[in-house]
C-alpha positions as CSV (number, residue, x, y, z in Angstrom):
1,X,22.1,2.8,-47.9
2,X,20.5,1.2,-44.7
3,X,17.4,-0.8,-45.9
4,X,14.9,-0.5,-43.6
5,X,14.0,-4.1,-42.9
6,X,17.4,-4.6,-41.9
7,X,17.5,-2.0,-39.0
8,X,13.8,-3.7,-38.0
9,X,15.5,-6.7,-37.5
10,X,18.4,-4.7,-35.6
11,X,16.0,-2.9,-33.2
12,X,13.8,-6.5,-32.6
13,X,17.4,-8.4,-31.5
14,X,18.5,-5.6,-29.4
15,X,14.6,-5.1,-27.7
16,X,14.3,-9.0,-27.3
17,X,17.7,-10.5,-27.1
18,X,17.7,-13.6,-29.5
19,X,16.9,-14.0,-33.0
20,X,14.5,-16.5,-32.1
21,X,12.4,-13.4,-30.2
22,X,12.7,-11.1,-32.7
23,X,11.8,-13.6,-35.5
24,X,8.6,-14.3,-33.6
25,X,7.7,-10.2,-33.4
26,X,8.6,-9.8,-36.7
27,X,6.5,-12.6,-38.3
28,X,9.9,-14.6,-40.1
29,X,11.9,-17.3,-39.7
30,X,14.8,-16.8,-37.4
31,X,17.3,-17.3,-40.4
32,X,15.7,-13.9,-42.2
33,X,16.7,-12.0,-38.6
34,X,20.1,-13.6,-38.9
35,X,20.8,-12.3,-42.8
36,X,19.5,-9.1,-42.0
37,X,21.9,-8.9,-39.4
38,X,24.7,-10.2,-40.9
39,X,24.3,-8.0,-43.6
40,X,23.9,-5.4,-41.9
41,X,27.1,-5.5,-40.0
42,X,28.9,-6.3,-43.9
43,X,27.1,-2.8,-44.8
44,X,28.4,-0.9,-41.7
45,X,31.9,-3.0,-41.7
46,X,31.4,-3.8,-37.5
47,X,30.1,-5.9,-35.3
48,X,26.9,-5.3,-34.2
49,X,26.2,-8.2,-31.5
50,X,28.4,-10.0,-29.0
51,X,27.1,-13.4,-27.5
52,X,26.3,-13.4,-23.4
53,X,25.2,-16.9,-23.1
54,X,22.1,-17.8,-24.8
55,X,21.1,-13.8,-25.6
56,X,23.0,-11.8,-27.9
57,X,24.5,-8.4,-26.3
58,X,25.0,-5.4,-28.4
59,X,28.3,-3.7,-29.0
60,X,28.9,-0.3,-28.1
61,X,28.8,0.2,-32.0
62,X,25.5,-1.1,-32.1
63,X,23.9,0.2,-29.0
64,X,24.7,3.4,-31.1
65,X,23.0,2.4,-34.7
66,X,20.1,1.0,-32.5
67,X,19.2,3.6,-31.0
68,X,19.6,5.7,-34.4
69,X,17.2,2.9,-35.8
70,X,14.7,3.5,-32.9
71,X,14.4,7.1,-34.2
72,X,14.0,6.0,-38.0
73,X,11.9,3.7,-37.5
74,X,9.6,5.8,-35.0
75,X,10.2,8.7,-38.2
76,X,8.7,6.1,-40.7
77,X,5.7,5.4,-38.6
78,X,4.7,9.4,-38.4
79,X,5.2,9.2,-42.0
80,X,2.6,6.2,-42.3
81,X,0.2,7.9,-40.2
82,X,0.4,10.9,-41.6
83,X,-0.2,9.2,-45.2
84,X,-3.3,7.5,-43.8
85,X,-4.5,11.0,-42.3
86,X,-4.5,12.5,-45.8
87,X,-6.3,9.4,-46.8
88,X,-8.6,9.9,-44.4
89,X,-9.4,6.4,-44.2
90,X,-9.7,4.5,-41.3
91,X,-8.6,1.1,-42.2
92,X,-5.7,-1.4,-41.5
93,X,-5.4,-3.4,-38.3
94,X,-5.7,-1.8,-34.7
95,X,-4.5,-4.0,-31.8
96,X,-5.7,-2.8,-28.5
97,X,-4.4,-4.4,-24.6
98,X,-6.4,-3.6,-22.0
99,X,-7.1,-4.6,-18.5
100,X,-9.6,-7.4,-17.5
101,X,-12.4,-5.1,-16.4
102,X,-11.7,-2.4,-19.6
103,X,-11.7,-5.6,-22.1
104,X,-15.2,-6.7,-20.2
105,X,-17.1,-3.5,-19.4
106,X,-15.6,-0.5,-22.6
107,X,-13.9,-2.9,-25.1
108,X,-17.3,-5.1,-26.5
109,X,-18.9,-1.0,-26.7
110,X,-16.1,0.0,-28.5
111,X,-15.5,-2.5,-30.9
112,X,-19.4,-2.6,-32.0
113,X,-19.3,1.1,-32.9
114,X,-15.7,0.7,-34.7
115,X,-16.9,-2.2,-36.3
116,X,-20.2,-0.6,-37.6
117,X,-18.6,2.7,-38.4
118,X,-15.5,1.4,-40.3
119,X,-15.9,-1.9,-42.0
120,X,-12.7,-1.5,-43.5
121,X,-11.2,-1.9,-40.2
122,X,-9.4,-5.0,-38.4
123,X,-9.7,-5.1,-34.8
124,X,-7.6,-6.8,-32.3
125,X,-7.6,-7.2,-28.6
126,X,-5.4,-8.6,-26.1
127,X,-5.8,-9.0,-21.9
128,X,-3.3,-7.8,-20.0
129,X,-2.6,-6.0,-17.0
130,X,-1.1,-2.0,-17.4
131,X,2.5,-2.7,-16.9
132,X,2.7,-5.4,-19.5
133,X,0.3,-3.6,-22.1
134,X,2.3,-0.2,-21.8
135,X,5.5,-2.3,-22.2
136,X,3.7,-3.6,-25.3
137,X,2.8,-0.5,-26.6
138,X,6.5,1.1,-26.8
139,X,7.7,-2.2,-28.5
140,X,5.1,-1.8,-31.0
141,X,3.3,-4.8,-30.3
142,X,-0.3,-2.8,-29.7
143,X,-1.6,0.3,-31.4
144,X,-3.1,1.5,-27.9
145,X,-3.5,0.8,-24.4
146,X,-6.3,1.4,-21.8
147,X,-4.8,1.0,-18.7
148,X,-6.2,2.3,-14.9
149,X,-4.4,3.7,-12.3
150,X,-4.7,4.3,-8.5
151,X,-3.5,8.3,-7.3
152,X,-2.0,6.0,-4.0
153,X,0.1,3.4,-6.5
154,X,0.7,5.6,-9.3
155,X,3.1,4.3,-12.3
156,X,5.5,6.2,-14.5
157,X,4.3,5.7,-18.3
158,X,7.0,5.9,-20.9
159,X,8.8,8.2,-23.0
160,X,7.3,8.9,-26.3
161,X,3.2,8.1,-25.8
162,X,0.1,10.3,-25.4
163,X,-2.7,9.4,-23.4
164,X,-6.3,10.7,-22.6
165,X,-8.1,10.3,-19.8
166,X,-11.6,8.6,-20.2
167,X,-12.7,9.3,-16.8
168,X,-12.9,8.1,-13.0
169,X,-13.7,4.3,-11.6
170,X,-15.0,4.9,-8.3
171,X,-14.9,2.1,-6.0
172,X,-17.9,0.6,-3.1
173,X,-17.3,-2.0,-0.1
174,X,-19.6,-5.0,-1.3
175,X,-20.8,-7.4,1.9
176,X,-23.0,-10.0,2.8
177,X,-26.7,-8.2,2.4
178,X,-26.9,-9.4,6.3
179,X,-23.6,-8.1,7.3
180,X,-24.0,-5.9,10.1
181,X,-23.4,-2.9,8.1
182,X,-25.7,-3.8,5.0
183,X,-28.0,-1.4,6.1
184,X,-25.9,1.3,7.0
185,X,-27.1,5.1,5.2
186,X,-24.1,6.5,5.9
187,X,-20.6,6.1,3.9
188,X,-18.0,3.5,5.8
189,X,-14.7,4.1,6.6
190,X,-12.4,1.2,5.3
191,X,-10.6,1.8,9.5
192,X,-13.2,0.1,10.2
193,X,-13.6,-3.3,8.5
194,X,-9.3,-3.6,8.4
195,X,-10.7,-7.0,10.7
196,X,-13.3,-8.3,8.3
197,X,-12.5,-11.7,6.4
198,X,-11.5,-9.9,2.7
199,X,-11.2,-11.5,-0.6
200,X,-9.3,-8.9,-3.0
201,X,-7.5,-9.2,-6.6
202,X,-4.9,-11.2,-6.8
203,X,-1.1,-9.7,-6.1
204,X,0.4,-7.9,-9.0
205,X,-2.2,-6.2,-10.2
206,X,-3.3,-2.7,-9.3
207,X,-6.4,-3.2,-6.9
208,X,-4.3,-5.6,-5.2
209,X,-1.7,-2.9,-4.5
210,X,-3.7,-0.5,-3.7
211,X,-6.0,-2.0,-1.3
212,X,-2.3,-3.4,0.6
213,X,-1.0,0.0,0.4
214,X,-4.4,1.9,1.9
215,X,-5.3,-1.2,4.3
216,X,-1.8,-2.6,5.4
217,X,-3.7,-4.7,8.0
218,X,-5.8,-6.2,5.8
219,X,-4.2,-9.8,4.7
220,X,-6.8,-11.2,2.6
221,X,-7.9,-14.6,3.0
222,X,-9.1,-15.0,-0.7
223,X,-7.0,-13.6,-3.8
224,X,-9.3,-14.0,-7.1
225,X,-8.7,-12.4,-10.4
226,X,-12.1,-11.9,-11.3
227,X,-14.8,-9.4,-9.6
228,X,-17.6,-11.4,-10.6
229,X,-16.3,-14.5,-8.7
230,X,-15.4,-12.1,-6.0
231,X,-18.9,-10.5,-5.5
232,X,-20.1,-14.6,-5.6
233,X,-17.9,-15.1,-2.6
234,X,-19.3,-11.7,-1.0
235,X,-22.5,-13.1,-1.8
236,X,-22.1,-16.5,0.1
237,X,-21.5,-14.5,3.1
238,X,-17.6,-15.4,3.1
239,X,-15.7,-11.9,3.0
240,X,-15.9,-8.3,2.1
241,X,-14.4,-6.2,-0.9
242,X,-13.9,-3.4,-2.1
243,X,-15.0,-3.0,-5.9
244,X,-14.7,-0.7,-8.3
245,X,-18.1,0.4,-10.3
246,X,-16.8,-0.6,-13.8
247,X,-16.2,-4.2,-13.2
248,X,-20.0,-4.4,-11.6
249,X,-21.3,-5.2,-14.7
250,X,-24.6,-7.3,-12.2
251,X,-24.3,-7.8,-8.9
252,X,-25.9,-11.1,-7.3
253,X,-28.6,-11.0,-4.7
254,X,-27.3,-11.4,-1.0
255,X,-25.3,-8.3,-1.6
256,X,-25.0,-5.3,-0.2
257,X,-23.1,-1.9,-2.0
258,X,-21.8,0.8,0.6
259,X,-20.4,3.6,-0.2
260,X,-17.1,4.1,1.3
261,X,-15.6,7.7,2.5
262,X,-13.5,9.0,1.2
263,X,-14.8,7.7,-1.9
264,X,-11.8,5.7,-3.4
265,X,-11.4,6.4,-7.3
266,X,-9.0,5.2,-10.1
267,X,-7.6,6.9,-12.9
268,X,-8.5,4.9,-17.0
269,X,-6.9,6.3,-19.9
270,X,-6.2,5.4,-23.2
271,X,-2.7,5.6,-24.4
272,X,-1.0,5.4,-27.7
273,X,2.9,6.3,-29.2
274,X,3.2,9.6,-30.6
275,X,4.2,8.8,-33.2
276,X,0.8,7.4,-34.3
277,X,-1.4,9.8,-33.3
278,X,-2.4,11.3,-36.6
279,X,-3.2,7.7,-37.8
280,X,-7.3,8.0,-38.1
281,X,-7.9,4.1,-36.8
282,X,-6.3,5.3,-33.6
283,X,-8.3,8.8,-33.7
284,X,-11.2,6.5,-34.2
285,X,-10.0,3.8,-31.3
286,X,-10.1,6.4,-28.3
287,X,-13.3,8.4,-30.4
288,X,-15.4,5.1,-29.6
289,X,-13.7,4.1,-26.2
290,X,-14.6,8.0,-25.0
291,X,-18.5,6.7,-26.7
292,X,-17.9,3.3,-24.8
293,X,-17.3,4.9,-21.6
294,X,-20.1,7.9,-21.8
295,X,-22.8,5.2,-22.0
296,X,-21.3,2.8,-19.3
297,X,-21.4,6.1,-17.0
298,X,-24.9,7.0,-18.1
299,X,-25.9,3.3,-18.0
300,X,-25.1,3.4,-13.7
């Protein structure tokens, strides 16, 4: 019989490509990864792995036992959380990535109520942009992801996760409070500032593409990760932006917030794998993130 550590160890080499990698996920030294997997290839009487430089490469034997492994391995963790569901006890660890704005404006919400509700809870939290935090949640990595998404630069999330929609990020044209259209009652249309001085996110992330991909003009002459340094830059009177409502938790004096038609609007969610989704710590995760983002709605 297969021990299951030993087909962890399998799936971790073949997802990450040296035993160094996989070690690191796993949480053992690099010579554990290297028994398992010699031992495993003992068990089955093949080769598993062929070398292609510094990454290991696997065989067409075990491209075939990994991806069996994927499927026990994904079996075993329905089993878990359905276990813990008959428990009914939300506890363990929960590891959550999010974007910047979701860790700033949803995450501090959510984990106050999970930590209040469920001291027997561990809570984790990484910052990381949706791409990498999905890619993190099929590895296994993260219990669940709150990522956002623009309709213009939609993405394709994987096989094998759920995902729940917490609600819509609109987005306003911040300027200088004496811009010429500060005091404008009427929405602006973004035709019509393509020549204004912009500072936007930085390139990679989803505002970034978005605002290239609506405004192809527009080459902006600041690229800054954070909206709060952004709106400081508005506020000095050096460029415009365009701002989504979540990531205004304040917004400094010497700024002005227009609406812009048609009102621009992205997409956050929570996702998690499947095969977790009976486990009660994540029922309770995207519980208190759909708490989180009720107030930060009622709150603006």
């Amino acid at each position: 019989m297969i021990e299951l550590g030993r087909l962890r160890a399998l799936s971790a080499v073949a997802t990450y490509g040296t035993v160094f990698a996989a070690a690191d996920v796993l949480h053992c030294t690099p010579s554990a990864v290297s028994q398992h997997i010699t031992k495993l290839e003992q068990e089955t009487g093949t080769s598993l792995f062929e070398k292609d430089g510094r990454k290991l490469r696997l065989t067409d034997a075990g491209r075939l036992l990994a991806e069996h492994a994927g499927l026990v391995l994904a079996a075993v963790e329905r089993a878990e959380a359905a276990l813990a569901a008959h428990h009914a006890t939300v506890s363990g660890r929960v590891t959550i990535a999010s974007f910047p704005t979701g860790c700033r404006a949803l995450l501090p919400q959510a984990l106050k109520r999970l930590a209040k509700d469920h001291p027997q809870l561990e809570m984790q939290m990484l910052e990381s942009n949706p791409h990498e935090s999905l890619d993190l949640l099929t590895r296994g990595e993260v219990d669940l992801a709150v990522v956002d998404e623009w309709p213009e630069v939609p993405f394709p999330f994987p096989p094998g996760v759920a995902q729940a929609e917490l609600g819509l990020d609109y987005a306003d044209l911040v300027v200088p409070a004496n811009h010429p259209l500060a005091q404008r009652k009427r929405p602006v249309k973004l035709a019509q500032v393509t020549e204004e001085r912009w500072v936007a996110s930085t390139p990679g992330t989803s505002c970034y593409d978005w605002l290239t991909r609506i405004l192809p003009a527009v080459r902006p002459a600041f690229l800054v990760e954070e909206f709060e340094t952004q709106l400081t830059l508005v506020a000095t009177g050096l460029a415009i932006a365009a701002v989504p409502r979540l990531a205004r938790i304040s917004v400094p004096s010497g700024v002005a917030v227009l609406p812009i038609d048609p009102m621009p609007a992205r997409r956050v969610s929570v996702v998690w794998r499947n095969a977790s989704q009976e486990r009660p710590a994540v029922l309770a995760t995207v519980a208190a993130l759909r708490k989180a983002w009720e107030k930060r709605v009622t709150a603006a």
